[in-house]
C-alpha positions in Angstrom: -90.6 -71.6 -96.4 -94.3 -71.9 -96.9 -96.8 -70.0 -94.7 -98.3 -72.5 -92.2 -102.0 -73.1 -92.6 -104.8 -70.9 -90.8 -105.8 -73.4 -87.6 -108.8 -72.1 -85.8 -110.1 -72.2 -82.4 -113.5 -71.9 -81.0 -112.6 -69.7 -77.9 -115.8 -70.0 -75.1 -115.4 -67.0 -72.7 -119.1 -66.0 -71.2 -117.2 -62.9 -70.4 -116.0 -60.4 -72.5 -115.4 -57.2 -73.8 -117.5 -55.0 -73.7 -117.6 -56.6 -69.6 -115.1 -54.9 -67.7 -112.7 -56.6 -65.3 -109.2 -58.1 -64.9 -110.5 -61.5 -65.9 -111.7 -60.1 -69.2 -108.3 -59.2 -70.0 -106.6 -62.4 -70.2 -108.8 -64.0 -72.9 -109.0 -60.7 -74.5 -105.3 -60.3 -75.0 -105.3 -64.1 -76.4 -107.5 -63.6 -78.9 -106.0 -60.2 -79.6 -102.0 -62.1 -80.3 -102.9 -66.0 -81.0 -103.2 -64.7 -85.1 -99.7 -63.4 -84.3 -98.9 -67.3 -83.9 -100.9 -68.9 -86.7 -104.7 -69.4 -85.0 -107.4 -67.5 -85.5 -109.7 -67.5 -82.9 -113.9 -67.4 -83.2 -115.7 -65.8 -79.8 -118.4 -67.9 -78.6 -119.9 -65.1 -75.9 -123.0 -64.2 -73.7 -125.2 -61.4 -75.7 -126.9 -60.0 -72.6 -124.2 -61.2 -69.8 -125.7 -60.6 -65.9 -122.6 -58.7 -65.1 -121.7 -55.6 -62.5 -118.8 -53.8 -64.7 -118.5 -53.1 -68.5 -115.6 -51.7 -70.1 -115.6 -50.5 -73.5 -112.3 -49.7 -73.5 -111.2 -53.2 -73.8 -112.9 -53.7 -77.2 -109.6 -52.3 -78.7 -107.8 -55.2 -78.1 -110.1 -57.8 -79.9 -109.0 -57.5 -83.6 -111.7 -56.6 -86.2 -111.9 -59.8 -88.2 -111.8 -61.7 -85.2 -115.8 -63.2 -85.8 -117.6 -63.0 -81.9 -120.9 -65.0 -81.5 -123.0 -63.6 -79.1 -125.8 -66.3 -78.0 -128.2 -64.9 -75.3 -128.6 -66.1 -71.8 -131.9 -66.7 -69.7 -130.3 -65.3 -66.8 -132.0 -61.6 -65.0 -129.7 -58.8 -65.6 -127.9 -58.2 -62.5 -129.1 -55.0 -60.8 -132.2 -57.5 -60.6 -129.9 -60.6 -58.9 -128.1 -57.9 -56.5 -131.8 -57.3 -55.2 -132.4 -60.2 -55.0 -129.0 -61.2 -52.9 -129.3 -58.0 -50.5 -125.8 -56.9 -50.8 -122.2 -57.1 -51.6 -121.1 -58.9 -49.2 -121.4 -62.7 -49.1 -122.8 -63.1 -45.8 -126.2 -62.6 -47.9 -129.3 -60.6 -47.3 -129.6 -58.0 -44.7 -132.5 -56.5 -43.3 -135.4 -58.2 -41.4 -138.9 -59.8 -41.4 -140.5 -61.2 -44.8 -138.7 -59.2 -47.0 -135.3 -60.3 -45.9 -136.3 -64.1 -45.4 -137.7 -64.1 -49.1 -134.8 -63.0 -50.3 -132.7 -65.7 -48.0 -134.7 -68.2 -49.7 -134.7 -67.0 -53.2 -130.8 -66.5 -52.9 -130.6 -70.1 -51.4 -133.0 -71.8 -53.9 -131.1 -70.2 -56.9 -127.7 -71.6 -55.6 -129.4 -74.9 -55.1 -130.7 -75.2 -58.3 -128.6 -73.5 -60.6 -125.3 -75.7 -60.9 -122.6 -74.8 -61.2 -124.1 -71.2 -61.5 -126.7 -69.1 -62.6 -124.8 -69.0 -66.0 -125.8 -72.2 -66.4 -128.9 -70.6 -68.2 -126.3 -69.3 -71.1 -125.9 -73.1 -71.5 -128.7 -74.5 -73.9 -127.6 -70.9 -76.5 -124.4 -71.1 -76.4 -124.4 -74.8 -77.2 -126.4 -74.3 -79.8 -124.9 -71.7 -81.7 -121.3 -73.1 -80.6 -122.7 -76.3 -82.7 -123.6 -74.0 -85.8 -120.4 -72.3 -86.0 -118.1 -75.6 -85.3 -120.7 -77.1 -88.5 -120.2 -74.1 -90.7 -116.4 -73.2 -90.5 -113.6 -76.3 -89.5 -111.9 -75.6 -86.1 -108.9 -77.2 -85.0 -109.3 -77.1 -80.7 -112.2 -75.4 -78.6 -110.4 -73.4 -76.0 -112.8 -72.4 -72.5 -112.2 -70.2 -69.6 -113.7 -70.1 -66.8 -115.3 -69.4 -64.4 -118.0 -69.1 -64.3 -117.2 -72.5 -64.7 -120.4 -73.4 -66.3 -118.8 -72.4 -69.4 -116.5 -75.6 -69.0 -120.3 -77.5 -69.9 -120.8 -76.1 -72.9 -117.0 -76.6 -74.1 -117.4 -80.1 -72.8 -120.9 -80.8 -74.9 -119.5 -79.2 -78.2 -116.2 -81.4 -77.9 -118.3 -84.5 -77.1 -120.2 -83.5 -80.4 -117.5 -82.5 -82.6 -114.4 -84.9 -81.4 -112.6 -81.4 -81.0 -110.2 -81.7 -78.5 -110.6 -79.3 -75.2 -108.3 -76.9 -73.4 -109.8 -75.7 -70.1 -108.2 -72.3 -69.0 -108.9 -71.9 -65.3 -108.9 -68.3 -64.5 -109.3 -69.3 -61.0 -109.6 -72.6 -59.4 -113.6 -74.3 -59.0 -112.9 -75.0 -55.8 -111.2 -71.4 -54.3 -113.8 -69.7 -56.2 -116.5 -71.4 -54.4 -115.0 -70.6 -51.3 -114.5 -67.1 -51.8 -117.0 -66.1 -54.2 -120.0 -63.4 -53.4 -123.1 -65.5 -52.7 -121.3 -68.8 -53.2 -122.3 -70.9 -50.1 -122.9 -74.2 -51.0 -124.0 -76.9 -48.9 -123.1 -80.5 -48.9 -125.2 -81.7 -51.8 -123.5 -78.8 -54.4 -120.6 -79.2 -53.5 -120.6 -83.1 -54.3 -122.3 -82.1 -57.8 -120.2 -79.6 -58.7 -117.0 -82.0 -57.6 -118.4 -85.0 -60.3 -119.2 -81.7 -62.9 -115.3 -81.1 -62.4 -114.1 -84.4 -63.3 -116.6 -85.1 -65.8 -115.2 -81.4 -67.9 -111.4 -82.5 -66.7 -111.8 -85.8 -68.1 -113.3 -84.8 -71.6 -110.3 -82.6 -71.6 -106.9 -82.3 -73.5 -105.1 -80.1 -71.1 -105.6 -77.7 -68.2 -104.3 -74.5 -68.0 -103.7 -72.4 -64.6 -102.5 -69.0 -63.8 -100.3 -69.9 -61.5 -97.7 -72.8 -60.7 -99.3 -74.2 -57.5 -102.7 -73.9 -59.5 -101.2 -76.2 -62.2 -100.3 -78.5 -59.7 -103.9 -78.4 -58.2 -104.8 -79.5 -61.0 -103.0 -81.9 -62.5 -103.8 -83.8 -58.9 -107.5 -83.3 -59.7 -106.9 -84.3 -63.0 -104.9 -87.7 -61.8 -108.3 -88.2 -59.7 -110.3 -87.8 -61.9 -108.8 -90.6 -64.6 -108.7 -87.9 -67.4 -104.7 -88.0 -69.3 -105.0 -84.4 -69.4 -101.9 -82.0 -69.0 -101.8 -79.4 -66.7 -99.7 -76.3 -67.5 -99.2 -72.7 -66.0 -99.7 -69.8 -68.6 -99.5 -66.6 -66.3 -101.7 -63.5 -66.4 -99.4 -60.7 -67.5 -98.9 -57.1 -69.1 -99.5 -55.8 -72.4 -96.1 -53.8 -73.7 -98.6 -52.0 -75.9 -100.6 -49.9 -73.0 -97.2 -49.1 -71.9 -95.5 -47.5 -75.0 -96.4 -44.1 -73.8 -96.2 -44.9 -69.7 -93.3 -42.6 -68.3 -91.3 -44.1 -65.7 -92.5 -40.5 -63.4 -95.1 -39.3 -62.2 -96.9 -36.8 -64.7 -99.6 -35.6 -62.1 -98.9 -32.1 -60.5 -97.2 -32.6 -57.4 -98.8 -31.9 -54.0 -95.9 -32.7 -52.0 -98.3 -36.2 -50.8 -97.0 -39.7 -51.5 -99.8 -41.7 -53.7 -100.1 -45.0 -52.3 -102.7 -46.4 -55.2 -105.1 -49.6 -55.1 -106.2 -51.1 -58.0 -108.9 -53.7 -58.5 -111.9 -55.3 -55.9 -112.0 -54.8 -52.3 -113.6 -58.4 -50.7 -113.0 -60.7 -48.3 -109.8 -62.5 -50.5 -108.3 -59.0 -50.8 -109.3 -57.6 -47.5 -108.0 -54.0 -46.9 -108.0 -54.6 -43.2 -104.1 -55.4 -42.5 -103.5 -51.7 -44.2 -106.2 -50.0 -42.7 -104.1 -51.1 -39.1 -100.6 -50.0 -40.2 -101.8 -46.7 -41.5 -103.7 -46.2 -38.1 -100.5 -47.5 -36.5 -98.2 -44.7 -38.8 -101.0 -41.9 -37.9 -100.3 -43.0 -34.2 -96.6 -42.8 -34.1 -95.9 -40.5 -36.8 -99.0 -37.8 -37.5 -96.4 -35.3 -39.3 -95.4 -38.2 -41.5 -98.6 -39.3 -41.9 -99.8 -36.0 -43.4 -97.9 -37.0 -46.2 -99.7 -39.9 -47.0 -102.5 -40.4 -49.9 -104.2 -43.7 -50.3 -106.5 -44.3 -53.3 -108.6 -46.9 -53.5 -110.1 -48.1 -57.0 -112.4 -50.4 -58.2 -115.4 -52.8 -56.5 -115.9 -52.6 -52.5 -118.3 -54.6 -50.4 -120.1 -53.4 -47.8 -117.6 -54.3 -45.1 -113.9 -53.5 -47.0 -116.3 -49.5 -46.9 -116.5 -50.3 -43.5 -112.8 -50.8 -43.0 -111.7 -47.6 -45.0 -114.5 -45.3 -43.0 -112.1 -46.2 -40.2 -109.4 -44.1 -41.5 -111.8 -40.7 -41.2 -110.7 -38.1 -39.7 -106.4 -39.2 -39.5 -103.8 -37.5 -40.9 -103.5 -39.2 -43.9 -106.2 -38.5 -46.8 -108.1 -41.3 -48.6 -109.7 -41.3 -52.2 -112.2 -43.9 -53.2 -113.2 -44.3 -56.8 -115.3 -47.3 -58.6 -114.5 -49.1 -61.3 -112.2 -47.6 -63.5 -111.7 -48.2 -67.6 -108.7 -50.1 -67.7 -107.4 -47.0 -69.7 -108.0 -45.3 -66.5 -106.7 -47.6 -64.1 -103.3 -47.5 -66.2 -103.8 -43.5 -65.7 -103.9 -44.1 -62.1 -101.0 -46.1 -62.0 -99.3 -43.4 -64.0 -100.2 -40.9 -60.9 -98.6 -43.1 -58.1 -95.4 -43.1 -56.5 -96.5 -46.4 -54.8 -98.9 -49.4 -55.8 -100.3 -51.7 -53.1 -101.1 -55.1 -53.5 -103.9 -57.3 -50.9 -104.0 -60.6 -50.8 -106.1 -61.8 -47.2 -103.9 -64.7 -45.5 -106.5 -67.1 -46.0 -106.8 -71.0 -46.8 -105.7 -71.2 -50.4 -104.5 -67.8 -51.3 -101.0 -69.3 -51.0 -101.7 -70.0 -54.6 -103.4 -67.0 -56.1 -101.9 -64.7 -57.6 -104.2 -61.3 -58.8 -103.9 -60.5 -61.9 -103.2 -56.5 -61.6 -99.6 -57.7 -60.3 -98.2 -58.2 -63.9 -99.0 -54.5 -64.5 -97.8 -53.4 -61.6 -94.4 -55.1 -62.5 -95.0 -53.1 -65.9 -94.7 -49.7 -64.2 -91.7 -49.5 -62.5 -93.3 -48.4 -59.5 -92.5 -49.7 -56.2 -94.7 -52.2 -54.8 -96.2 -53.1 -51.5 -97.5 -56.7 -51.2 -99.5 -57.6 -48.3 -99.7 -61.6 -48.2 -99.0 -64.8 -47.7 -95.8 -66.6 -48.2 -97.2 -68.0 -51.5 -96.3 -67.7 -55.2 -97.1 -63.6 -55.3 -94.1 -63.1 -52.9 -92.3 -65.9 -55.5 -93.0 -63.4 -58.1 -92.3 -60.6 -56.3 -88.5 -61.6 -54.8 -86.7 -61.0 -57.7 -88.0 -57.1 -58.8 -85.4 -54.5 -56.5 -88.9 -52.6 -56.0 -91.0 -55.4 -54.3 -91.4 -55.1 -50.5 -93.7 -58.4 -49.1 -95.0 -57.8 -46.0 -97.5 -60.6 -44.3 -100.9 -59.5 -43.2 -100.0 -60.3 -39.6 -97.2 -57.9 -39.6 -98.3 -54.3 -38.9 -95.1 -52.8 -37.9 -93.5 -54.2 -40.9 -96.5 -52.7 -43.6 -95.5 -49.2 -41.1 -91.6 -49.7 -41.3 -92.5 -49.8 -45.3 -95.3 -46.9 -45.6 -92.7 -45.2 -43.2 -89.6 -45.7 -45.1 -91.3 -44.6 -48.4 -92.4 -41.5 -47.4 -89.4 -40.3 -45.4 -87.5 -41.3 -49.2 -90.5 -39.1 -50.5 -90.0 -36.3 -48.3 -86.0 -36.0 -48.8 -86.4 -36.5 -52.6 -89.7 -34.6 -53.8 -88.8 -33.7 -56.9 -88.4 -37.4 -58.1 -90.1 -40.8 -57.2 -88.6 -43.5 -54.9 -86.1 -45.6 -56.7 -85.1 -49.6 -56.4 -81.7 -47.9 -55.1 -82.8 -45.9 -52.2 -86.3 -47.1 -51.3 -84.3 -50.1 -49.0 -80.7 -50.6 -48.6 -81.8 -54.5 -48.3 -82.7 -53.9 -52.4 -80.2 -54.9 -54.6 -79.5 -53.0 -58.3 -82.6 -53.6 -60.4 -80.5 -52.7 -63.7 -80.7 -55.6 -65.1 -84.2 -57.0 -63.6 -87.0 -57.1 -66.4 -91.1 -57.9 -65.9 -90.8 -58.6 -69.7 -91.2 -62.8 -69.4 -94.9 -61.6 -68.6 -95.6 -60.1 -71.8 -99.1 -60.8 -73.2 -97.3 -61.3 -76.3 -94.9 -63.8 -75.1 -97.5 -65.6 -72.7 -99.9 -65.8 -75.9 -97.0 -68.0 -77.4 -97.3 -70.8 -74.9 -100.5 -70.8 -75.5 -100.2 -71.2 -79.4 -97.5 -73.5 -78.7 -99.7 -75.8 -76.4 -102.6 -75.6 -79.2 -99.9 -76.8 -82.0 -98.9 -80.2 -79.2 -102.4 -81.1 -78.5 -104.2 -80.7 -82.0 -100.5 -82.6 -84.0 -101.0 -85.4 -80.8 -104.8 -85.4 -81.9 -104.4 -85.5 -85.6 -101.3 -88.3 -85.1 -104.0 -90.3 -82.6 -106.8 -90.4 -85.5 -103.8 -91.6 -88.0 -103.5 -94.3 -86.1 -107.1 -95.2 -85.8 -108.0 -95.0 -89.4 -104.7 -96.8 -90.4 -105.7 -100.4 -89.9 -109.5 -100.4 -91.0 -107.7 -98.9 -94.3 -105.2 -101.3 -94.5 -102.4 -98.6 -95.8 -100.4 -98.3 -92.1 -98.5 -100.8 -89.8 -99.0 -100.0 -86.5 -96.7 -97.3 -85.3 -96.3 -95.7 -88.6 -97.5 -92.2 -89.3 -99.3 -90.8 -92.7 -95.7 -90.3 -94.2 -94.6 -93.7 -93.2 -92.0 -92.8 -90.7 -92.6 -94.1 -87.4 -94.9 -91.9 -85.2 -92.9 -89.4 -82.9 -93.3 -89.7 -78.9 -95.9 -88.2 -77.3 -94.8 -84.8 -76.3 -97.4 -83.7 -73.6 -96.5 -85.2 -70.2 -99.7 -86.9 -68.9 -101.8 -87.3 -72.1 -103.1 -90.6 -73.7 -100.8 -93.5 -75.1 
């Protein structure tokens, strides 16, 4: 059998490594497994991205012959726009007189202007040098994730140019992210705009790919709207079995007889720490001897107000840790150090349908997991692992019963962490329970696999089209002269 030939794919990702975060990781762990499947990915990035986080850690995943563009944005850096904005939180400025209302208007002129975001000023670069590389080396597909979903522009413009055809990844979707974004209030006017940018990117496009199921169907509805033939599919967010070849399934940090309840990832208003906060004052409360067992640690990116919400917790029986950003090699090490991992999701409009991406990990562990959310496809996700315990953000004697139940488990059995077995008798046997169908590996393959459909549907639609100006094809016939196969992507064009 002959080696299939090298198909390459112009991936757009404004960020990426050396930018830290858990959005980073998914299109880092692409590009890191797609060779595995026969494409070889080229990195169209920012040079000088206006980001909060960098992780240099996550440059071990991006393979060395793996070519990365880096075109430069216009944009300030972002110590500069967080002056600028006033603050974390995305009620805006604080402060008062001049000051304050010049940064108002600044803040408010910026969102005005700059559609769909300030990374619109990476646009006019990374078109450019997107167009050099697409003219120097043949790519099959241009593959763009977003957000910022300005990024979907400048996949859009090079596959207008080239005829390439476009996959849009959507980390999360346009319209949640607007909703719940920092500094994201857009009136009327943007909101219209940024509605015909959608369908104008959707329509150009091939297929649509969301991280969750409900997302997918979000957008295939968008998609219908919009008149585009693109398919919408769901490729999860997930784990990488390499970063947990050396993960024990114990603890390895020296016991202090405490139970270490861990958070992992950004405190804001879609991941409010609030509902938590109440049961743990509730469990102080009732049970202060109990409660003195209790550790929370709280890592990554707070606002203002989730700082707020933890200061509450001063001073009760229970100790807190808060940390900022961790490497992802240190997050893992965190994880590592927990008996317990807690996940936040606020009950919200929407978040029915978002799923954070840390949750793959925590499957990874082994560890158990408290979920505090809506009935939505996290708890979906959640129902089948024996270690899973959903609580919703309205329940605060349910989150105690949990935190309770753990640590009375903890208490009798200190010398070993919780198990499925007897962290709830309502838990059945997780023996033969696995996270592994979220493998980065195994999700990169449904990616490869939806490259291989569009580009053969794309090649077999230009067949067609040259056929009868040469004269050498009836209609329906491929270039072998067998009769073309059925469209295999539900949705696309006829």
């Amino acid at each position: 059998m002959s080696p299939r030939p090298i198909s390459r794919v112009l991936v757009v990702a404004y960020l990426f490594p050396p930018v830290g975060g858990a959005g980073v990781q998914r299109i880092a762990k692409f590009v890191k497994y797609l060779p595995d499947f026969g494409w070889h990915p080229t990195v169209l990035t920012a040079a000088n991205p206006s980001v909060p986080l960098l992780d240099s850690s996550l440059l071990a995943d991006v393979p060395s012959q793996v070519p990365v563009v880096r075109a430069r944005t216009l944009e300030p850096d972002y110590a500069l726009k967080k002056t600028v904005s006033g603050c974390d939180d995305p009620a805006g400025p604080t402060g008062s007189g001049i000051v304050s209302f010049l940064k108002r208007l600044a803040r408010r002129w910026a969102n005005a202007v700059l559609q769909p975001d300030p990374q619109i000023l990476w646009y006019p670069a990374a078109v450019r040098w997107g167009t050099k590389v697409l003219r120097a080396t043949h790519h099959e597909a241009i593959l763009v994730t977003a957000p910022p979903f300005s990024s979907f522009l400048v996949g859009a413009t090079l596959s207008r140019r080239t005829g390439l055809p476009l996959l849009l990844d959507y980390r999360d979707e346009w319209d949640i992210s607007n909703r719940y974004w920092e500094n994201k209030q857009h009136g009327m006017i943007s909101r219209l705009l940024q509605s015909a940018m959608q369908r104008s990117v959707v329509r150009q496009a091939r297929a649509l790919i969301a991280t969750t199921r409900a997302s997918a169907e979000s957008l295939q509805h968008i998609a219908r709207q919009a008149g585009s033939a693109a398919r919408s599919v769901c490729i999860y967010n997930g784990y990488d079995a390499e970063d947990f070849r050396s993960f024990s399934s114990r603890t390895d940090r020296p016991s202090d007889g405490r139970y270490r309840l861990a958070y992992v990832g950004t405190l804001w208003n879609l991941t409010s720490v609030e509902p938590l906060v109440k049961a743990v004052m509730l469990l102080c409360e009732q049970n202060p001897e109990l409660a003195r067992q209790l550790e929370l640690v709280f890592a990554g990116r707070r606002t203002a107000s989730q700082d707020a919400l933890l200061q509450k917790l001063a001073g009760l029986p229970c100790r807190v840790e808060r940390h900022p950003y961790l490497s992802h090699d240190a997050a893992l090490d965190l994880m590592r150090s927990a008996d317990g991992l807690c996940l936040l999701l606020s009950d919200v409009p929407h978040a029915d349908r978002v799923v954070p991406g840390k949750v793959f990990e925590y499957l990874a562990t082994g560890r158990p997991i408290l979920f505090i959310g809506p009935r939505g496809e996290v708890a979906r996700i959640l129902e089948p692992c024996p270690h899973a315990f959903v609580c919703e953000a309205t329940d605060m004697a349910g989150i105690r019963n949990v935190l309770r139940e753990q640590l009375q488990h903890h208490v009798r059995s200190a010398d070993r962490i919780t198990t499925p077995r007897d962290a709830s008798d309502s838990k059945r046997d997780g023996s033969s329970w696995s996270p592994s169908q979220y493998e980065r590996r195994q999700l990169t393959a449904q990616l490869a696999e939806l490259l291989d459909q569009i580009t053969r549907q794309s090649h077999q639609r230009q067949a067609r089209q040259r056929a009868p100006q040469a004269g050498e094809l009836s209609s329906g016939e491929s270039l072998s002269g067998k009769k073309a196969s059925p469209c295999e992507l539900v949705g696309a064009e006829h």
